[in-house]
C-alpha positions, 0 to 999 in steps of 0.5 A: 793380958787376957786371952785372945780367942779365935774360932776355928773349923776343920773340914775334910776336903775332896770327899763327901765322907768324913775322915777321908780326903785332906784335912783342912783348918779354917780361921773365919776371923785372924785380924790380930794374928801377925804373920809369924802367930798365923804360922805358929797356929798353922805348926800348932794345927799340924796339917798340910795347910791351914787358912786364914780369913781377914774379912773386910767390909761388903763393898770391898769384898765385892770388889775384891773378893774375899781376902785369905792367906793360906800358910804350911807348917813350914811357910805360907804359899801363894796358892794351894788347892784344897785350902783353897776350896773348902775354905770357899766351901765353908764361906758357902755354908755360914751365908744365910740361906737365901743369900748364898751367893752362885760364886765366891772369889777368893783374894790369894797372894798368886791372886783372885781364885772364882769358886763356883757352887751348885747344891745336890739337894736343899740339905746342901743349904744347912749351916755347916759343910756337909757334902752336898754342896759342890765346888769348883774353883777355875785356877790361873792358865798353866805355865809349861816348863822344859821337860825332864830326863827320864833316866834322872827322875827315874834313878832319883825316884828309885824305880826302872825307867820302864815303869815311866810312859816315856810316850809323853813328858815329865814336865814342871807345870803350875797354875799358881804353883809348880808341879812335876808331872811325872807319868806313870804306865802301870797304876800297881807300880805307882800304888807300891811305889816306897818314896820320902820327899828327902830322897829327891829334894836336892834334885828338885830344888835345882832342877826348878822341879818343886815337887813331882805329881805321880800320875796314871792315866786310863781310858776305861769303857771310854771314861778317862781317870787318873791315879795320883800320888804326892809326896812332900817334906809332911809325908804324903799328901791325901789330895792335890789341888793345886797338882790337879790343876796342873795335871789336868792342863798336862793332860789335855796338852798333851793329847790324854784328854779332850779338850773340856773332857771330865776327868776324876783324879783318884788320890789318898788311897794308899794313905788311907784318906782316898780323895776325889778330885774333878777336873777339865781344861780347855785347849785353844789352838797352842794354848790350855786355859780354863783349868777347873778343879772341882770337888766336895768337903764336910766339917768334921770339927769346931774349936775354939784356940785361946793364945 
């Protein structure tokens, strides 16, 4: 039987500088790959996501946006963040220059994810992802989970319980997928923290937790930013998406930030892959919507997988 070929692209995303940010595979074309190949391509690539696009005809696509899965190196997931924008991010770059569309929607198992687009400069309309152009995806309204004991997440995560801003909650939230945002009041403690995902899996698993984002929030001259950390069965995670998401609806429920305020979340730094993540939410009455996560990416690769 002859080889099959596919293409593939690797870009790093939530960053403008290559080597930094989370790295991310794209496949432009995966129609002959079956489930159980897109996730032993997704072992074989062995970052934290590889994407999948199964292109259909224009009309379709307009109707119902651009069809792509999104696997792990474990399993594939309904949603994640940076898979999600530079995969949205390197669509952008392959339409030819006077058609690039102002929003490209994606058509993900959790649903259809909008990414809106707007160009630093004409350079931004080059063929390849370069960062200059930035994208912003508005995810699914948060979903609010009951909150967790202090006292436990502090003993599982292997630090003082004063170290928690017990001010607000630890609380699971998901925009497509579920975090634990767990508060931290010093952003040294959180840089020094030492924690493997396997210390905690057991209590994640039965608390419905899934995994914990570790955030620092501070108001400096009046601007609100946030350091984060995640870990998970991989390692650590350079940046977020998906986490920033639910950190951003986290924030703005609970008073840190305004409604619709700006909000750059900080992540990767002590993985040596620092990553910027932009972020706002709206609060209606009781309700956060309008969840935006924002960001740039640049191509660092090309390749070509024969099977």
């Amino acid at each position: 039987m002859r080889d099959r070929t596919y293409e593939f692209i690797q870009v790093d995303v939530f960053t403008r500088t290559p080597l930094t940010g989370n790295p991310l595979a794209v496949f432009p074309d995966a129609h002959g790959l079956s489930d159980a190949e897109m996730q032993a391509v997704a072992r074989e690539m062995n970052l934290s996501e590889t994407t999948f696009i199964l292109p259909r005809d224009a009309a379709t696509e307009v109707r119902e946006g651009k069809k792509v899965r999104i696997f792990t190196i474990e399993a594939e997931l309904p949603f994640a963040g940076h898979p999600t924008l530079g995969t949205a991010l390197y669509m952008y770059a392959s339409e030819p220059n006077q058609t690039k569309p102002a929003e490209i929607t994606l058509d993900l198992k959790a649903g259809k994810i909008p990414v809106r687009f707007s160009v630093d400069s004409e350079n931004g309309r080059s063929g390849r992802v370069n960062g200059k152009v930035f994208g912003q995806m508005r995810q699914r309204d948060p979903e609010f989970g009951t909150p967790l004991s202090c006292e436990d997440v502090a003993r599982v995560i292997g630090i003082s319980v004063n170290e928690i801003a017990s001010e607000w909650p630890i609380q699971p939230v998901s925009t497509g997928l579920t975090f634990t945002i767990v508060p931290f009041r010093n952003r040294q403690t959180l840089s020094d923290l030492k924690f493997a995902y396997i210390q905690a899996a057991e209590f994640l698993k039965k608390s419905g937790a899934n995994f914990f984002y570790f955030l620092c929030p501070e108001r400096r001259e009046g601007r609100l930013e946030a350091r984060a950390r995640m870990f998970f069965y991989g390692g650590e995670d350079p940046a977020t998406g998906s986490a920033a998401g639910c950190a951003a609806s986290w924030m703005v429920q609970h008073g840190i930030a305004n409604s619709e305020e700006p909000v750059v979340i900080r992540q990767g730094i002590e993985c040596c892959r620092p990553s910027e993540m932009h972020v706002h939410a709206r609060r209606q009455g009781d309700r956060v919507t309008d969840v935006h996560v924002g960001g740039y990416a640049v191509e660092i690769l090309r390749g070509t997988m024969a099977l």
